[in-house]
C-alpha positions in Angstrom: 20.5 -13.0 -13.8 21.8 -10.6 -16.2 19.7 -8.1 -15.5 21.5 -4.5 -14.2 18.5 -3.7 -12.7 19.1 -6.9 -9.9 22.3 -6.7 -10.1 22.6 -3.2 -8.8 24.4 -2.0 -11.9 23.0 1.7 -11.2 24.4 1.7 -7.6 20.6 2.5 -6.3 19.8 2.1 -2.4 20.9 -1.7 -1.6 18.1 -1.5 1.0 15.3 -0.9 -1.8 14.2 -4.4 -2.9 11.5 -2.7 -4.8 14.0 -2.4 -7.5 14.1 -5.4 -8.7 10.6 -6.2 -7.9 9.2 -3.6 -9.8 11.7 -2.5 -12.7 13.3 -5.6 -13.6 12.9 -5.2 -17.3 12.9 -9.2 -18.1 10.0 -9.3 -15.7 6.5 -11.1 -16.9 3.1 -10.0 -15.2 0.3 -12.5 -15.3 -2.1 -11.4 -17.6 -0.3 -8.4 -18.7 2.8 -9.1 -19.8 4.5 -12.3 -21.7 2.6 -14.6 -19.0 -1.0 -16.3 -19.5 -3.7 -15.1 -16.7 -5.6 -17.1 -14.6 -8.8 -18.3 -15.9 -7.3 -21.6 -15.6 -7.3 -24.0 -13.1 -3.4 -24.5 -12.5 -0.6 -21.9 -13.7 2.9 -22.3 -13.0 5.4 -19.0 -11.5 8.4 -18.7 -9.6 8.3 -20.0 -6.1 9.2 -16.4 -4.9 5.9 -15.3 -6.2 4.1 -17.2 -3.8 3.0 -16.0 0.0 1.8 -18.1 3.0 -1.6 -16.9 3.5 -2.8 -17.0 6.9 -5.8 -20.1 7.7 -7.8 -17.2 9.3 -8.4 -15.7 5.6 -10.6 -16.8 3.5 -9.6 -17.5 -0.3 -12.2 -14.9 -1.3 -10.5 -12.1 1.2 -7.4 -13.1 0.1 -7.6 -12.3 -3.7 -7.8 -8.8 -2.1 -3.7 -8.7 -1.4 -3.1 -7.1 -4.6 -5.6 -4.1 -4.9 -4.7 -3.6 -1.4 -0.9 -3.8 -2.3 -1.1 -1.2 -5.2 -2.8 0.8 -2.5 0.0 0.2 0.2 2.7 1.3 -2.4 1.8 5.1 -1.7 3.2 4.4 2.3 6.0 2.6 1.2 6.8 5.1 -0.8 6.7 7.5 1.4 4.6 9.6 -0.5 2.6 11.0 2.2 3.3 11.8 5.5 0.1 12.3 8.2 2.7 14.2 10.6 2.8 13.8 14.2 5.2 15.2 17.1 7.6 12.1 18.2 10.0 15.0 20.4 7.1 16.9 22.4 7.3 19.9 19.6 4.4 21.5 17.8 2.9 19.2 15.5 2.3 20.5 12.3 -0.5 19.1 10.5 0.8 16.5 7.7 -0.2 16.9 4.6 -4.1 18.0 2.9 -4.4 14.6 0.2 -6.8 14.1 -1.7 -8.0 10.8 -3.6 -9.6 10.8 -7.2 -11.9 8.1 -8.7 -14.0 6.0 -6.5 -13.3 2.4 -8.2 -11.6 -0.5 -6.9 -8.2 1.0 -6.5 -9.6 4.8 -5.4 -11.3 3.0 -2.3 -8.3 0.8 -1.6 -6.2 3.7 -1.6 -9.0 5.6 0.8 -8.8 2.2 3.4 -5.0 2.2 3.5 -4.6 6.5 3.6 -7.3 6.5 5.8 -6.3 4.0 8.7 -2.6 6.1 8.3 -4.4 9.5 9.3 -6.1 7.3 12.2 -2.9 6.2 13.6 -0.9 9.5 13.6 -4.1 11.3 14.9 -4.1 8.4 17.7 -0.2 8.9 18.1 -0.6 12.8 18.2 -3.1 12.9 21.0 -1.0 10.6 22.9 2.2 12.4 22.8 0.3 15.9 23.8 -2.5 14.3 25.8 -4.8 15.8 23.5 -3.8 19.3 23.4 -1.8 22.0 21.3 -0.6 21.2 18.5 -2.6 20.6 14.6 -4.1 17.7 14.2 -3.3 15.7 10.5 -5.6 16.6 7.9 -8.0 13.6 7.2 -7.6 12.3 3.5 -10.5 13.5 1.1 -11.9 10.7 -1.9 -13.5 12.4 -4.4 -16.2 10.0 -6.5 -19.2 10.0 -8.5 -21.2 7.2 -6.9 -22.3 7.9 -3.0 -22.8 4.2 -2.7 -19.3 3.7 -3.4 -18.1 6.3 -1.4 -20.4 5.0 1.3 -17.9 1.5 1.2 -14.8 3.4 2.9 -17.7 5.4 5.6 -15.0 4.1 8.5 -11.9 4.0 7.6 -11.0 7.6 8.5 -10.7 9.5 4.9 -13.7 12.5 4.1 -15.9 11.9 1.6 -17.1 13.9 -1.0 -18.7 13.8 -4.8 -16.3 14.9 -7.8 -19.1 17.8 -8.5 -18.3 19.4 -5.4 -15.3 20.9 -6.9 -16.5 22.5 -9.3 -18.0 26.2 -9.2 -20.8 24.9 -11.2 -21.5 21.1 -10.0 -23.7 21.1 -13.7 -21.6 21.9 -16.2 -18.0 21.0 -14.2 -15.6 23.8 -16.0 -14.3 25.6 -13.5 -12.8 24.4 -10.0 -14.2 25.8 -7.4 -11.6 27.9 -5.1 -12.5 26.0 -2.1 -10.6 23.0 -4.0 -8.1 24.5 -6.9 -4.3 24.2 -5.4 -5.3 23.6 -2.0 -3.6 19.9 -1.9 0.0 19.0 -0.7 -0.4 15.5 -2.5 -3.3 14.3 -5.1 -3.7 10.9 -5.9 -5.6 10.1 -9.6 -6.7 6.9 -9.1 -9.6 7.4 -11.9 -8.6 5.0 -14.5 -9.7 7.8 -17.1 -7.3 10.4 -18.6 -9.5 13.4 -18.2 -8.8 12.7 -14.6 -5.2 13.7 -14.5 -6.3 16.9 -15.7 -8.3 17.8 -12.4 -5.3 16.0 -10.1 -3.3 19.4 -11.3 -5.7 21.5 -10.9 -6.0 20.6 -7.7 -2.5 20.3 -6.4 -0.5 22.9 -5.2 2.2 24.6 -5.9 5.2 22.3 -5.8 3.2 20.1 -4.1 2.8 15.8 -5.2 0.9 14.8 -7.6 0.7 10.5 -7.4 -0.3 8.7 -10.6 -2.1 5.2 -10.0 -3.9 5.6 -13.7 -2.5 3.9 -16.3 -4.5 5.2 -19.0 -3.2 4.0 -22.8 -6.0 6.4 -24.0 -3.9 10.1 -23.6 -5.3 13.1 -23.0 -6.9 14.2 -25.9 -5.2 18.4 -26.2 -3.3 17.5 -22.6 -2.1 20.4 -21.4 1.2 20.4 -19.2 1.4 24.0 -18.5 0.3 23.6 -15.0 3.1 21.1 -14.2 5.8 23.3 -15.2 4.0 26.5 -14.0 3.1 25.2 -10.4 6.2 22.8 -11.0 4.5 20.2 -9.5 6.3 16.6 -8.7 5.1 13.7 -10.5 5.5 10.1 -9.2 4.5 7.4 -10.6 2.8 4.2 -8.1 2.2 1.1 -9.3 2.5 -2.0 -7.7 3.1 -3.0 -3.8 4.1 -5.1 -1.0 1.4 -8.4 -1.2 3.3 -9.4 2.3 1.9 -6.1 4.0 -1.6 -6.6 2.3 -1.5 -10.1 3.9 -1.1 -8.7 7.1 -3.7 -5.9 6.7 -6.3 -8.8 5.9 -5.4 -11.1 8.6 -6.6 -8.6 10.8 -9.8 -8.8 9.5 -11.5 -11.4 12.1 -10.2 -8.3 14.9 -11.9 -6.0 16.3 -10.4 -3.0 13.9 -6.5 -1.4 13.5 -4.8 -1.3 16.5 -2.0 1.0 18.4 -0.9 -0.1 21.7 -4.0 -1.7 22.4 -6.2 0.8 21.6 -8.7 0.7 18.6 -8.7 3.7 16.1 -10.6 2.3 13.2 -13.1 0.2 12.0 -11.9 -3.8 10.8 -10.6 -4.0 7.1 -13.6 -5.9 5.3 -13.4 -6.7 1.8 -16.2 -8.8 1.3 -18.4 -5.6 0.7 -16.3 -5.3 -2.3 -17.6 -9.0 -3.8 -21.1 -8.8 -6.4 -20.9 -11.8 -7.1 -19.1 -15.3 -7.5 -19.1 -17.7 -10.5 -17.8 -21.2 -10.9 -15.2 -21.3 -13.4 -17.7 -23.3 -16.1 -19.8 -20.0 -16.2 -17.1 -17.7 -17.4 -19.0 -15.8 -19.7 -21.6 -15.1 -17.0 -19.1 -13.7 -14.9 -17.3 -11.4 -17.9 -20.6 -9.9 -18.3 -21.2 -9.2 -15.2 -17.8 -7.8 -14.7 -18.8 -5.5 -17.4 -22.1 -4.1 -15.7 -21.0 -0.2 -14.1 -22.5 -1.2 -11.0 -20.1 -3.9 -10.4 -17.6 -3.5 -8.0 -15.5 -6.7 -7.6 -16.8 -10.6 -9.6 -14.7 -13.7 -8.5 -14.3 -16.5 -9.8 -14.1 -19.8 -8.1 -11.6 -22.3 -9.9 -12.5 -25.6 -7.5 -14.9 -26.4 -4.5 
């Protein structure tokens, strides 16, 4: 390939394949980008596209590896960090991260983040046999739907309505104190503009503020005061490693997320995502029903 991006021309980390997975600018993304989605019932893509999947998962658990991918990007990027002491010293907390939007992504997000704080809290009472130190901060998701919300109830993050952090939960101008710049790292994973807008708000100073919205829309009178003021760090997420998500969704048929044998949270299930499946010759039925609000996840099925 010609590409300086997989050649390396830029000299970046040879030991960050994400590169080229990600940034390659001759790339094509089914459905997105030069390359035909898959309402279809065969496609063609390069072999290194494809991934074993496991005969324990299901095909309709497995169309789940890359929500739960995108979602995974934030560890491998090392965004945030649920602290722990590995050398007998204090620990010190981790970071206070809190998750906007309670859609597809949001709750993926709120699985992953959430089984992380359950494994360094597991780790941290280990190492100090469950005393001194500060225990990680449990991850917030802030969403407008309870029911949603209700979907991530154990995997480890706090939940809490989008209202709540406002002074006035009716009119939403002003954020409440309790909430403005109290965050290390805030992750907008809306899928609506205004929603940046409360992400910096709600970060602190020089703290991380993740992007997972790709919102063509704008910001209609954006302000970016607050980013240079509070010079807050902006990082971009998009998508992550479908091998990892794989993994995460073999373990599904377990008894939950395990760390040296012992269990610290519940068992990834993704079926409570599914409303409802189609057969491919009722299409339309299945775009309409996509469209509904209430709707969390439609599939559709290409073959019996």
């Amino acid at each position: 390939s010609s590409c300086r991006v997989c050649n390396n021309k830029f000299n970046y980390n040879q030991s960050n394949p994400q590169m080229s997975r990600n940034h390659c600018p001759n790339r094509t993304v089914i459905g997105i980008l030069n390359q035909n989605g898959t309402f279809a019932e065969y496609m063609t893509l390069p072999l290194s596209n494809l991934h074993v999947v496991h005969e324990s998962i299901p095909d309709e658990i497995a169309v789940f590896a890359e929500p739960l991918a995108a979602a995974c990007r934030v560890v491998e990027q090392g965004l945030v960090q649920f602290r722990y002491s590995d050398d007998g010293e204090e620990c010190r907390g981790g970071d206070r991260v809190a998750i906007l939007g309670d859609g597809k992504l949001g709750l993926c997000i709120a699985e992953i983040l959430g089984r992380e704080y359950l494994l360094a809290q597991q780790k941290q009472q280990e190492q100090q046999n469950g005393s001194g130190g500060i225990a990680p901060h449990a991850p917030i998701l802030f969403g407008k739907h309870e029911h949603k919300l209700d979907l991530v109830l154990d995997s480890g993050v706090q939940r809490r309505l989008v209202k709540e952090c406002y002074t006035n939960e009716i009119t939403q101008e002003e954020v409440s104190p309790h909430h403005a710049n109290q965050y290390d790292v805030v992750i907008d994973s809306t899928g609506n503009p205004n929603g940046l807008t409360l992400a910096m708000t709600l970060c602190r100073p020089m703290g991380r503020l993740v992007l997972k919205s790709t919102c063509a829309a704008g910001v209609k009178g954006f302000n970016s005061a607050p980013i240079v003021i509070d010079e807050l760090n902006v990082v971009g997420s998009r998508c992550g490693p479908i091998d990892r998500a794989l993994e995460l969704l073999e373990g599904n048929s377990t008894e939950g997320v395990a760390e040296n044998g012992v269990v610290v949270s519940a068992p990834l299930r993704m079926e409570k995502y599914i409303t409802e499946s189609f057969p491919l010759s009722r299409v339309r039925d299945a775009l309409e029903c996509a469209a509904k609000k209430s709707t969390m996840k439609v599939q559709l099925v290409m073959a019996d």
